[in-house]
N, C-alpha and C positions, 0 to 999 in steps of 0.2 A: 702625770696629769692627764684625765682626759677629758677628751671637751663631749658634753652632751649634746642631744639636740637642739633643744632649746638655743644655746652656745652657737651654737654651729648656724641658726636661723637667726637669730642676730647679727654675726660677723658678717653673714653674706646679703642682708639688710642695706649696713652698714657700706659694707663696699659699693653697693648698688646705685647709693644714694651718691656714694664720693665718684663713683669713676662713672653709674650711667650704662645704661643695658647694652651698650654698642662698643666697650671694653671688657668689659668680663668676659666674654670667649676667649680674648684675647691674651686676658689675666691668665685665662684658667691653662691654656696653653703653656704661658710664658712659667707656671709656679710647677705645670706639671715636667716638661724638660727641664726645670732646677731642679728638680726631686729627681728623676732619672739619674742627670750626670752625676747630682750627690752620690747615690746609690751605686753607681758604677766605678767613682771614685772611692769609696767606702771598699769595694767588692775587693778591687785591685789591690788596693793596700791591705786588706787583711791578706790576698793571696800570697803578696810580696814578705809580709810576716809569718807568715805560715812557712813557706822556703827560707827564710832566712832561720826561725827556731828549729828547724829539721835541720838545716845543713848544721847548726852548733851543737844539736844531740848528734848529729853522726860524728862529728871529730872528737867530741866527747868522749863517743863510746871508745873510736879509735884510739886515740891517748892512753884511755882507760886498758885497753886491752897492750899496747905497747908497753906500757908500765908495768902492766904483771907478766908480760913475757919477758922485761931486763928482772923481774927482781923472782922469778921460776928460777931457780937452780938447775943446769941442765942434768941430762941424765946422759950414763953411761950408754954408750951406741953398741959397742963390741962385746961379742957375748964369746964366753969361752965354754967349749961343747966336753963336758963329760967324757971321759973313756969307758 
């Protein structure tokens, strides 16, 4: 959804009328550091996902590769030399 202009010069209208010219800096202040910490919080928890799906592809692969190393059939080490 996005808000037009028109939108946009209504709501702050609106606000103007309910809180009064001597709070809106204040507002604008107070909605802009909510929007920061959201965003910061936002930021961190994707990073925290991001390490946590990387660390389950790595044992993944690990496992992965443990398992076809038990089920390889070894091979013979000793070689016997021609005369």
């Amino acid at each position: 959804m996005r808000v037009g202009t028109t939108e946009l010069i209504l709501i702050l209208v609106v606000a103007l009328v309910i809180f009064g010219p001597s709070k809106l800096p204040e507002l604008g202040r107070l909605a802009g550091k909510a929007i920061g910490s959201f965003k910061h919080y936002v930021d961190s928890y994707e990073k925290e996902w991001d390490a946590d799906t990387d660390d389950e592809k790595t044992s993944s692969v690990k496992q992965d590769t443990v398992a076809q190393e038990q089920t390889t059939p070894a091979v013979a080490t000793d070689h016997v030399e021609a005369v």
